[in-house]
TORGUFI-10605 format. One record per residue (C-alpha): x, y, z; residue in one letter. Coordinates in steps of 0.5 Angstrom, whole numbers, plus 2048, in hexadecimal, padded with zeros to 3 digits. Example, Ala and Ser with C-alpha at 12.3 -4.5 7.8 and 13.67 -1.06 7.14 Angstrom:
819, 7F7, 810, A
81B, 7FE, 80E, S
% end
This chain:
804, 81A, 7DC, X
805, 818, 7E3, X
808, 81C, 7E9, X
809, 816, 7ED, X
810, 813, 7EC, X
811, 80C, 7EB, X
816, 807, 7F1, X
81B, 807, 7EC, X
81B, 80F, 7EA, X
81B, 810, 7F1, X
821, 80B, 7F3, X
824, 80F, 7EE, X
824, 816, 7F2, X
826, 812, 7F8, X
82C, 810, 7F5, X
82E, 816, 7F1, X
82E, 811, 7EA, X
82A, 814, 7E4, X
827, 80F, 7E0, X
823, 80F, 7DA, X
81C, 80B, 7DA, X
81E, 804, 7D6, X
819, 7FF, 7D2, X
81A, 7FB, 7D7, X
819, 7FF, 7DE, X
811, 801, 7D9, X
811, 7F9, 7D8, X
811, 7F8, 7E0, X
80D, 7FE, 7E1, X
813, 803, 7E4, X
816, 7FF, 7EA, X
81D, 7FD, 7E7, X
821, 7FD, 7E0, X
826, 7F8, 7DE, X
82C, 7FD, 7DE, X
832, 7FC, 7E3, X
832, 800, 7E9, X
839, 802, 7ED, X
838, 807, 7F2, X
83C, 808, 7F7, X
83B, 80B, 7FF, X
83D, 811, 7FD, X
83A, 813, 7F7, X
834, 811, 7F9, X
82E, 815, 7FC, X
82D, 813, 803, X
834, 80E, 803, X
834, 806, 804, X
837, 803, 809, X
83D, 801, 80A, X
83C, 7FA, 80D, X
83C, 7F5, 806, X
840, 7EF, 806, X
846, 7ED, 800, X
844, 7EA, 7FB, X
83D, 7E8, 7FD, X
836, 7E9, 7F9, X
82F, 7E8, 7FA, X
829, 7E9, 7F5, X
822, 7EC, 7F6, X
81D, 7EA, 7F2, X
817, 7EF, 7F0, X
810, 7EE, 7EE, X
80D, 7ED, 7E7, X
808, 7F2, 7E5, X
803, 7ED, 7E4, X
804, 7EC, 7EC, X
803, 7F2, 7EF, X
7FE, 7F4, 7F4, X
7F7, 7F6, 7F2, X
7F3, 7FA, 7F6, X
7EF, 7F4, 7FA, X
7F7, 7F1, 7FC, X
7F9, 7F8, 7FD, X
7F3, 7F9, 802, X
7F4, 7F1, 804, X
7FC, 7F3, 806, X
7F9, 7F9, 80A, X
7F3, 7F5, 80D, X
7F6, 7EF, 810, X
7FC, 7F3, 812, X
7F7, 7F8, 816, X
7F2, 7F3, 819, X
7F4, 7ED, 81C, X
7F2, 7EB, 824, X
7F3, 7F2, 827, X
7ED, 7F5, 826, X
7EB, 7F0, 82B, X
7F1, 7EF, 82F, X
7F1, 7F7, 831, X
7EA, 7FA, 832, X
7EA, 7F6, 83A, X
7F2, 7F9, 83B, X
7EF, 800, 839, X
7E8, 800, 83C, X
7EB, 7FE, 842, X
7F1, 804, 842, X
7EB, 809, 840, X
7E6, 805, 845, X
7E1, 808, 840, X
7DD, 805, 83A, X
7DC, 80C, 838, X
7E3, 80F, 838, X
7E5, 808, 835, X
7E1, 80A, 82E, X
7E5, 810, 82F, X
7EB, 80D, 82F, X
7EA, 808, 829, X
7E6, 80E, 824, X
7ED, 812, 826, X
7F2, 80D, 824, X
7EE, 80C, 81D, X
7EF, 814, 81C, X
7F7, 813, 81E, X
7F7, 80D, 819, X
7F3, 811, 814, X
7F8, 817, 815, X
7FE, 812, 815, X
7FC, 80F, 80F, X
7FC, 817, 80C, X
803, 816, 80D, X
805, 810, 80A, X
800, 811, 804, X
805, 817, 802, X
80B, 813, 803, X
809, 80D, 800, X
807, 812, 7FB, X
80D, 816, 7FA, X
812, 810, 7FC, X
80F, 80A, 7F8, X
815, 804, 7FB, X
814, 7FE, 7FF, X
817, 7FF, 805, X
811, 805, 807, X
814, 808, 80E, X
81B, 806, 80D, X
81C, 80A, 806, X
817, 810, 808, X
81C, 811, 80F, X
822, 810, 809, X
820, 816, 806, X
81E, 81A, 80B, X
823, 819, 810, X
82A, 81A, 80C, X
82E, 81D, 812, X
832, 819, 816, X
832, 816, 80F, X
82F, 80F, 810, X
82E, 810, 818, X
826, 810, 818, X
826, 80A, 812, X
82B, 806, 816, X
826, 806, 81E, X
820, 806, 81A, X
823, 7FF, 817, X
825, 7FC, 81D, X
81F, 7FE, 820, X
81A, 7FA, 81B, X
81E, 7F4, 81A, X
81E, 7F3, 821, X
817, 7F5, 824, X
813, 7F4, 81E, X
810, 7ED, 81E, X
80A, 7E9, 81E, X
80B, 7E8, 826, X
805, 7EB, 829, X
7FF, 7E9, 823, X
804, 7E1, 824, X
802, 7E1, 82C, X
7FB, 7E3, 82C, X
7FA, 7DD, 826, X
7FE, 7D8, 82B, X
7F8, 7DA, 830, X
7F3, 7DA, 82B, X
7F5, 7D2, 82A, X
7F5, 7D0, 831, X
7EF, 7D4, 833, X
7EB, 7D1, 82C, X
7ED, 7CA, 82E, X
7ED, 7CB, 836, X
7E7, 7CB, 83B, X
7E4, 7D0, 83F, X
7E8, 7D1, 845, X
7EF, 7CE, 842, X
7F5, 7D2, 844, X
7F9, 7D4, 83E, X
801, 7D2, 83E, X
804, 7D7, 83B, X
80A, 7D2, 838, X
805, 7CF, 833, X
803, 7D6, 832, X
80A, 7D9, 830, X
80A, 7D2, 82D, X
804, 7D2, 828, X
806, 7D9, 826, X
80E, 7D7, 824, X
80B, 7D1, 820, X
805, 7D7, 81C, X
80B, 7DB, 81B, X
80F, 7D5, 818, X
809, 7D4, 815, X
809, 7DB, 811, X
810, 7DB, 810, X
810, 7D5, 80B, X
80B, 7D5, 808, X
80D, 7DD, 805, X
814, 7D9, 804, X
811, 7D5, 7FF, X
80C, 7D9, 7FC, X
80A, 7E1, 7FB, X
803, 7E0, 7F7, X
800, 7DA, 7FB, X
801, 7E0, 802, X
7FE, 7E5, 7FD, X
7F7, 7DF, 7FD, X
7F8, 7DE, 804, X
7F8, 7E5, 805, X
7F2, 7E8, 802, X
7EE, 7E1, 804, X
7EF, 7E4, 80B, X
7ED, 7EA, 80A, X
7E6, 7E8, 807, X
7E6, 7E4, 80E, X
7E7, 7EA, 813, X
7E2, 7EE, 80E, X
7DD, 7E8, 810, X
7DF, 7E8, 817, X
7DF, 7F0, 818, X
7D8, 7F0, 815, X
7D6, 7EA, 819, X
7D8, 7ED, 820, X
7D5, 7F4, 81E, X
7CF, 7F1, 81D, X
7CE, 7ED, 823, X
7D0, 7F4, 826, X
7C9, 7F7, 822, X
7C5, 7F2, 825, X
7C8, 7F2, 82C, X
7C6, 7FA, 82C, X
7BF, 7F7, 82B, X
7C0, 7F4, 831, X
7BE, 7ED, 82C, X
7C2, 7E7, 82D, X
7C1, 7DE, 82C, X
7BC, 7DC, 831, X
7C1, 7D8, 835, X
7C5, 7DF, 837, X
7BE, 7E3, 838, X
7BD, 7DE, 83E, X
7C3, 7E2, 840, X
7C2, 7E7, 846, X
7C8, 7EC, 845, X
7C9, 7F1, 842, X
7C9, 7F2, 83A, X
7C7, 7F7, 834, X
7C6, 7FE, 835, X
7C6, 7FE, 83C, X
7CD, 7FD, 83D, X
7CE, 803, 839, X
7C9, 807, 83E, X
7CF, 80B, 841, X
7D5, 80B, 83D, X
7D9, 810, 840, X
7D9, 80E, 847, X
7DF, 80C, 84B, X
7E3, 80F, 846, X
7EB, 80F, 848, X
7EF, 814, 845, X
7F7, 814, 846, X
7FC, 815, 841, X
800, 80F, 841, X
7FB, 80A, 841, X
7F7, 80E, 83C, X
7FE, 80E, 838, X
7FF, 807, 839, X
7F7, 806, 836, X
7F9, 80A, 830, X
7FF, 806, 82E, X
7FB, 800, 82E, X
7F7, 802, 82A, X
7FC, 806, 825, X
7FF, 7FE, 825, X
7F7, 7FB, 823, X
7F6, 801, 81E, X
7FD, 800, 81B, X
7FE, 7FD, 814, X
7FC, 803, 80F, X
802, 804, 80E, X
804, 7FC, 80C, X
803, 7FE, 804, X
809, 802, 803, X
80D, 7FE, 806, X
80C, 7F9, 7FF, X
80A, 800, 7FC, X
80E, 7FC, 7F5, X
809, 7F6, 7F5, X
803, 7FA, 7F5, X
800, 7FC, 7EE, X
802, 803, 7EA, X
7FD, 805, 7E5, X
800, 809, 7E0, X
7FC, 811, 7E0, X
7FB, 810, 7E8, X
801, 80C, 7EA, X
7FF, 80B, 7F2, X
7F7, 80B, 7F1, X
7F8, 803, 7F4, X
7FB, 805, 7FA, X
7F8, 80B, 7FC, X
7F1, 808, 7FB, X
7F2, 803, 7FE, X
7F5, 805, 804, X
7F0, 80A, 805, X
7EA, 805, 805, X
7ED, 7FF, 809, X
7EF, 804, 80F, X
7E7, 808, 80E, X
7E4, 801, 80F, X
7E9, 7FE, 815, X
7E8, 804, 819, X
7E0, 803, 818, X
7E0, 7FC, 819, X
7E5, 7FD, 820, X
7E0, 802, 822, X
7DA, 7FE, 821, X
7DE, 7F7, 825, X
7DF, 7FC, 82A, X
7D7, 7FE, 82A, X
7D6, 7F7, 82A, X
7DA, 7F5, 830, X
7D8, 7FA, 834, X
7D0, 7F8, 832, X
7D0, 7F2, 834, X
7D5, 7F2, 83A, X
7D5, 7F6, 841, X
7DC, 7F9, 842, X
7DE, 7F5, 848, X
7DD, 7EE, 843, X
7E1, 7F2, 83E, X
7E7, 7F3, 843, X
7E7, 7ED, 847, X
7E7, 7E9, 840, X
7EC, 7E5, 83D, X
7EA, 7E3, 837, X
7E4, 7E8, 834, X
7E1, 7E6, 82E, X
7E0, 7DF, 832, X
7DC, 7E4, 837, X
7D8, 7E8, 831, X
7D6, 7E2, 82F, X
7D3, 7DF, 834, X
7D0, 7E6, 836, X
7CC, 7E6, 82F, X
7CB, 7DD, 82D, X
7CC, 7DB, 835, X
7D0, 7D7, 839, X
7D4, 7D2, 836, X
7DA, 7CE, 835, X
7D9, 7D0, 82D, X
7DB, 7D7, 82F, X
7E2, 7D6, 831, X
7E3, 7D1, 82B, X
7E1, 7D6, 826, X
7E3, 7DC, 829, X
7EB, 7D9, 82A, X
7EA, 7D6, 822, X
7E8, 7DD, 81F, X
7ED, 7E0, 823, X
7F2, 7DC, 820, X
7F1, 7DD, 819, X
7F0, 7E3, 81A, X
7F8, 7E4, 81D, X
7FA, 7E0, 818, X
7F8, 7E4, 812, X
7FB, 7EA, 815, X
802, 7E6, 816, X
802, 7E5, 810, X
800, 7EB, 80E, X
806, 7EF, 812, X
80B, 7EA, 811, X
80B, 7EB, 809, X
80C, 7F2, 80A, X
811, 7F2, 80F, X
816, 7ED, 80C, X
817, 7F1, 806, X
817, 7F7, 80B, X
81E, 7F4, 80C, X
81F, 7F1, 806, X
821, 7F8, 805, X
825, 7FA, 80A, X
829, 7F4, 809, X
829, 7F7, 801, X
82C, 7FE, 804, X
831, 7F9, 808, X
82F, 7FB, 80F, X
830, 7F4, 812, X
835, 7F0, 811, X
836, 7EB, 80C, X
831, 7EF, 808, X
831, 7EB, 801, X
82F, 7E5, 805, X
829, 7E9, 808, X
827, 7ED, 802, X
827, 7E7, 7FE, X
821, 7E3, 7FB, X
820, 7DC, 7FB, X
81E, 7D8, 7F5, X
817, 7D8, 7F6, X
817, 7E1, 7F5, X
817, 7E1, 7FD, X
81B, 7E5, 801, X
81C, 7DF, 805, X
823, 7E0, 80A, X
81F, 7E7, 80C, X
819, 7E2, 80E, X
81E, 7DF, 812, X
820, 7E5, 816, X
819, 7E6, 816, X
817, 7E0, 81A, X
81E, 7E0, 81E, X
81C, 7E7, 822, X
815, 7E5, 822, X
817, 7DF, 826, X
81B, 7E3, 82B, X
816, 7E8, 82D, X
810, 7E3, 82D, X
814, 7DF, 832, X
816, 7E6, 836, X
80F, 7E7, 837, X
80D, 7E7, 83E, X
806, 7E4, 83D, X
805, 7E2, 844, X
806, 7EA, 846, X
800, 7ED, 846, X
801, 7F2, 841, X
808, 7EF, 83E, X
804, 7ED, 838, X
802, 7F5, 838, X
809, 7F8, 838, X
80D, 7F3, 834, X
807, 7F4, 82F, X
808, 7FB, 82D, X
80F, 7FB, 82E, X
810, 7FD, 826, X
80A, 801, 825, X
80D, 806, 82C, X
813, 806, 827, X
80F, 808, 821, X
80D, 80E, 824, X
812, 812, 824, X
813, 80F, 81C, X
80D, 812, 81C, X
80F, 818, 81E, X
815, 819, 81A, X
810, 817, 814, X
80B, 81D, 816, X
810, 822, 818, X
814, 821, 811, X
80D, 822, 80C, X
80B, 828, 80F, X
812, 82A, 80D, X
811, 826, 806, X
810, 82D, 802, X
817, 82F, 804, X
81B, 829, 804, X
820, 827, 7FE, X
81D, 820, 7FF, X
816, 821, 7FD, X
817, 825, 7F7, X
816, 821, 7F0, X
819, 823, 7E9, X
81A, 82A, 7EC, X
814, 82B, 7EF, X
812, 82C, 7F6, X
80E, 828, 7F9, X
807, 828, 7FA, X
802, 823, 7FD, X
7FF, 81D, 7F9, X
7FB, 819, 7FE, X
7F4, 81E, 7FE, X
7F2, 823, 7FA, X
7F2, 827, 7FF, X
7F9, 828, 800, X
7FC, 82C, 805, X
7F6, 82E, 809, X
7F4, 826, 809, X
7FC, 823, 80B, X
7FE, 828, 810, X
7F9, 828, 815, X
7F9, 820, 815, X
800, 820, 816, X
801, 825, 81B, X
7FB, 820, 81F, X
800, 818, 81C, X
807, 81D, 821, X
803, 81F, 826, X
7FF, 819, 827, X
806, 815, 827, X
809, 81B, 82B, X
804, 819, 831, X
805, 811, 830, X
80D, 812, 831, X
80E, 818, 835, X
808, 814, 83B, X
809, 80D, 83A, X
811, 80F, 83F, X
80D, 811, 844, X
80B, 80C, 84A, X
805, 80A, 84C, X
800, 806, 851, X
7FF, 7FF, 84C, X
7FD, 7FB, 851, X
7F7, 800, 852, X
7F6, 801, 84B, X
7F6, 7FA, 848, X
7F1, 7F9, 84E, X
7F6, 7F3, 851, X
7FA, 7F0, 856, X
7FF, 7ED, 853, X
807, 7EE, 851, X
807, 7F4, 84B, X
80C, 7F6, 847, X
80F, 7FD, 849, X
80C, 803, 844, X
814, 805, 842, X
815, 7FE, 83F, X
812, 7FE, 838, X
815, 805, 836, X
81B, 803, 839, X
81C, 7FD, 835, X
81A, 801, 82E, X
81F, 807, 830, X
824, 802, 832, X
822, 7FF, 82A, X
823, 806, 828, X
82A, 806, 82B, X
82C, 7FF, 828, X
82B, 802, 822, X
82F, 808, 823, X
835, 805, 826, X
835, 800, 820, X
834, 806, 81B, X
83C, 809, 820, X
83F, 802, 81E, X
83D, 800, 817, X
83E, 807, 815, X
843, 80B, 818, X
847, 806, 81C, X
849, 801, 817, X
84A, 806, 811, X
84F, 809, 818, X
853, 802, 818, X
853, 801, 810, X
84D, 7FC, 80F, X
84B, 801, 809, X
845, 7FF, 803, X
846, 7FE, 7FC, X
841, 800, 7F7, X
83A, 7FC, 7F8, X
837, 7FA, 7F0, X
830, 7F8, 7EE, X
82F, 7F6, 7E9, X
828, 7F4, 7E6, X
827, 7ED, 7E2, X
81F, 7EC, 7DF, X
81B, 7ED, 7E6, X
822, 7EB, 7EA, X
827, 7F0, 7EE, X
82D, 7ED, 7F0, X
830, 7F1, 7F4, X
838, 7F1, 7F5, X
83B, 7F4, 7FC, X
843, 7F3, 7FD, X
848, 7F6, 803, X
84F, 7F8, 803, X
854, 7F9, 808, X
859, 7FE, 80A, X
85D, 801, 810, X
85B, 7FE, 818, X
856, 7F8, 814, X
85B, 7F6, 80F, X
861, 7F6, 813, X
85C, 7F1, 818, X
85A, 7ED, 812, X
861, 7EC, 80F, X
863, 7EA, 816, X
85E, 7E5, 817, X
860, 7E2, 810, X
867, 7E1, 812, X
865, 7DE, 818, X
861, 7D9, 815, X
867, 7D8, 810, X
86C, 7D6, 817, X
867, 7D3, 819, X
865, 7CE, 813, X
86C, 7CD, 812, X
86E, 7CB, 819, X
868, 7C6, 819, X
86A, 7C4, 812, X
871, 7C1, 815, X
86E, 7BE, 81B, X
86A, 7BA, 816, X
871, 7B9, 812, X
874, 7B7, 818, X
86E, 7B2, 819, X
870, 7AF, 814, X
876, 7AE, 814, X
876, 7AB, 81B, X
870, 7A6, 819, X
876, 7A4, 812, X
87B, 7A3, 817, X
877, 79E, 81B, X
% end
C-alpha cells in the first residue's frame, strides 16, 4: 500500500472531514467523491475566507483520468515554462554586470544547483501535499497563525504580478526585429502592442480548449529541444574554430580565443551580482510549474507520484545542460564587447558561426518568437488555475464567478483576470529605461524569494509540524532515497541563495556604471518596493476581508461543494448582522422612498397629460 496520500485524502485533513474512500473517488483515481461537503470557516483546518457572495454559485470542472498528464506532457508543462527567450536575453545583462565570461559560466552553473535545490523542495511538497494550486495550498498549511495572513499576501501577490508580460514583450521584439531591417529602431508601442495580442492570443485559445494546449504544448517542447540542440552544436563547432566559408572571411575574433582569458576584467559587487542572480533564478524558474496542476498529472497506483518526480528531475537536468552549453556557445563564437553592445544576440551568433546576412535577424527573431509563445502558454495554463483556486477559497471578491468553469471544462473567467493583470504591467513597463525591462521582469520572482524562504524554513521544521504528519506518522522524505542527508543540505542552499537576492537587491547601486550605459535608469529600490508594496496589498486586504467586515456584521454563511460526476458546483452565501445590516436595511427603505416618490411623479404625469 502507498504511503502517499491521495489530493482528496489530503482536502480531507485540511478540512478536519474523515471520509471514507468511495467507488467513485477509485473511479476518478482519488481526486473528488460524489458525496456533499458543508464545511464551515470555523471547522475548517486553516479557515475560509470570509469574502463570499449571497446566493452566488459557480462549478469547477475536474479532469478525466484518461486526460491526465504522462510523463512527456508533465515534462512538457515544465520545459516550456523553464525555456522560452531569457537564456538568450539574460547572458548579455549578466556578462556585463560581472564583466567577465568566466564568472558568468560561474553564475549560470550556480543558478542550475539553486533550481536543483529548489526543486528538492517543491518535490517534498508536491509529495506530501499533491493539490493543484502548489504554493498557495503549502503556505495554507504551514503558515496557520495569523490564521489565513500569509494565504491572503501570497494570493494578492500572485494574482497581480504573475503574468505572462516579460516573455510577452520580448515576443513583440521578436516580431518586429524578424520583420525589420538592420538598423531599424524598434517602437516600443507595437512591442507592447504584439505582446497584448499574443497574450489575447493564449487566452482564447485555452478558453476554448484544454487538450488542443496540451498539443501545442508538447509540439513546443519538441521545437526547443530541436533548437537548444542545434545552438549547442553550432557552439561545438565554433570552439573548433569551424565556421561557413562566407564568415571565415571574417577578421574577428571567434572559437577558442574568445575564451583565451575568461576571467579577465571581472567585477565583483554585491548588488549588481544580486540583480544577475535574480535574472538568472527568473530564466531557471519553472521547475516548480507541475505542482501547480498537481491533480492533472497521472498517479499510478503502488508508486503514486513517479510521473512527477521523474519527470521533474529530468526536464530540470536537461535545461540546466542545454543553458550552459548556449552560454558556452555565445561566449565561442562572440567577444564580450559584441556580446554587451548587442541588442539582439542570437541574430549576432548567427552571423559570427553562417556570416553576415539579413537572414540572421529574420531567423533569430522567428525562432525567438515561437519559443516566447511556448513558454506563455505553458506559464499561462498553470497560473490561471492557481487562481482558480484562490477564487475557490473565496479570496477574490465574487469568487463563485472566477472559481467557475466555462462550458468548454476552462477556467475562462480566470483566464480573463489573467489577461487583464498582464496587460497592465506589459503597458507599465519602461522599455525605452535602459534597464526597465530588467526591473519590472523580475518583480515577481523578487517576491518568490521570500516564498521560497518561507517554504525552506518550514521543511526543515517538516519532522516536527502537525502539518506534515500523515495517518499519524511523522514525516519523513520521499523525493530521494536519500533522505534527510540529501534534502537538508539542498534546502539550506534554496533559503540562503534567496536570502542573498532579497536581503542585497534593497541596496542602491552605480547601474549606469554597471549596465555600461548613458542612459536614464530605473532606481535600484524600484523592483523591491513594488513587490513588497504587493505584499502589503495583500495584508491590508487580508485586515479588511477578515477582520474589519466580521467587525461591521458582514459575516459568512456556510460554504457547500458538492460534486457531481467530474463536476463541483460550489455554493458561497452571506449574511448580514449588526453595523452592515443596519446600512443595508437603510439602503433598502431609501430605495423604497425613492421608488414610491418616483411612482407619484409618474402618476401625477399622467394625470396632467388626462387632464390636457
Amino acid at each position: 500500500m502507498s504511503t502517499n496520500p491521495s489530493p482528496s485524502v489530503v482536502r480531507s485533513q485540511r478540512n478536519n472531514v474523515r471520509r471514507p474512500t468511495s467507488n467513485h473517488e477509485i473511479e476518478l483515481d482519488a481526486y473528488q467523491d460524489d458525496e456533499s461537503r458543508m464545511l464551515r470557516p470555523d471547522q475548517a483546518k486553516t479557515g475560509r475566507p470570509d469574502n463570499l457572495d449571497l446566493g452566488s454559485h459557480g462549478k469547477l470542472k475536474l479532469v478525466r483520468p484518461r486526460d491526465h498528464l504522462g510523463y512527456f506532457s508533465t515534462s512538457a508543462l515544465i520545459l516550456n515554462k523553464m525555456v522560452g527567450t531569457g537564456v538568450f536575453v539574460a547572458p548579455p545583462t549578466v556578462l556585463a554586470i560581472t564583466g567577465s565570461k568566466g564568472i558568468s559560466l560561474v553564475l549560470w552553473l550556480l543558478g542550475g544547483v539553486v533550481s536543483w535545490a529548489g526543486l528538492a523542495v517543491y518535490l517534498e511538497y508536491g509529495i506530501r501535499f499533491p493539490l493543484s494550486g502548489g504554493e498557495l495550498h503549502y503556505i495554507d498549511f504551514v503558515w496557520t497563525k495569523p490564521k489565513l495572513l500569509m494565504t491572503y499576501t501570497y494570493s494578492i501577490f500572485y494574482i497581480i504580478l504573475s503574468g505572462s508580460q516579460a516573455n510577452s514583450l520580448v515576443f513583440g521584439q521578436s516580431v518586429l526585429l524578424a520583420s525589420t531591417v538592420e538598423g531599424t529602431v524598434l517602437d516600443p508601442r507595437l512591442q507592447k502592442l504584439f505582446a497584448i495580442l499574443l497574450i489575447a492570443a493564449v487566452c482564447l485559445l485555452q478558453a476554448f480548449s484544454r487538450i488542443n494546449y496540451v498539443r501545442f504544448a508538447n509540439a513546443f517542447a519538441v521545437y526547443k529541444i530541436t533548437f537548444l540542440s542545434i545552438v549547442s552544436i553550432l557552439g561545438l563547432c565554433a570552439l573548433r574554430n569551424e565556421r561557413t566559408p562566407v564568415a571565415a572571411v571574417l577578421d574577428d575574433p571567434y572559437g577558442v580565443k574568445n575564451l583565451s582569458d575568461a576571467f579577465a576584467g571581472t567585477t565583483l559587487k554585491l548588488y549588481p551580482v544580486s540583480i544577475a542572480m535574480l535574472d538568472i533564478f527568473r530564466v531557471y524558474s519553472g521547475y516548480e510549474n507541475a505542482n501547480f496542476i498537481l491533480e492533472e498529472v497521472r498517479r499510478p497506483p503502488g508508486d503514486e507520484t513517479r510521473v512527477f518526480r521523474r519527470g521533474a528531475k529530468f526536464t530540470i537536468l536537461i535545461v540546466w545542460f542545454f543553458y550552459i552549453m548556449v552560454n558556452v556557445s555565445l561566449f565561442a563564437a562572440c567577444s564580450t564587447e559584441e556580446l554587451i553592445n548587442s541588442s539582439d544576440v542570437l541574430s549576432l551568433f548567427f552571423s559570427k558561426v553562417f556570416g553576415p546576412s539579413p537572414k540572421t535577424r529574420t531567423a533569430s527573431g522567428t525562432l525567438l518568437a515561437i519559443s516566447a509563445a511556448g513558454n506563455i502558454m505553458s506559464a499561462t495554463y498553470s497560473a490561471v488555475r492557481v487562481k482558480q483556486e484562490i477564487a475557490r477559497l473565496g479570496i477574490l471578491p465574487f469568487p463563485a464567478y472566477f472559481a467557475k468553469s466555462t462550458r468548454y471544462d476552462t477556467p475562462g473567467p480566470a483566464l480573463l483576470l489573467h489577461f487583464i493583470f498582464s496587460t497592465v504591467f506589459i503597458i507599465a513597463t519602461p522599455l525605452s529605461n535602459a534597464n526597465g525591462y530588467l526591473v519590472f521582469s523580475t518583480i515577481f520572482y523578487y517576491d518568490r524569494t521570500v516564498v521560497a524562504m518561507v517554504l525552506g524554513i518550514a521543511l526543515l521544521a517538516a519532522p516536527h509540524l502537525k502539518s506534515f504528519e500523515y495517518e499519524g506518522q511523522k514525516w519523513s522524505p520521499k523525493g530521494s532515497s536519500l533522505g534527510l542527508w540529501y534534502l537538508f543540505p539542498l534546502t539550506g542552499i534554496y533559503i540562503v541563495a534567496n536570502l542573498f537576492v532579497f536581503v542585497v537587491d534593497w541596496f542602491p547601486a552605480s547601474l549606469q556604471n554597471t549596465l555600461h550605459t548613458k542612459e536614464r535608469v530605473v532606481a535600484s529600490w524600484v523592483g523591491p518596493t513594488v513587490g513588497t508594496a504587493c505584499f502589503a496589498a495583500g495584508a491590508a486586504y487580508w485586515l479588511w476581508d477578515r477582520h474589519i467586515l466580521h467587525f461591521l456584521g458582514y459575516d459568512s454563511e456556510p460554504l457547500q461543494e458538492r460534486t457531481e460526476g467530474l463536476t463541483v458546483h460550489i455554493t458561497f452565501e452571506r449574511r448580514l448582522s449588526g453595523f452592515a445590516a443596519c446600512v443595508v436595511k437603510g439602503a433598502m427603505l431609501y430605495l423604497d422612498k425613492l421608488k414610491e416618490f418616483w411612482d407619484l411623479v409618474i402618476c401625477r404625469r399622467h394625470r396632467d397629460q388626462d387632464e390636457m
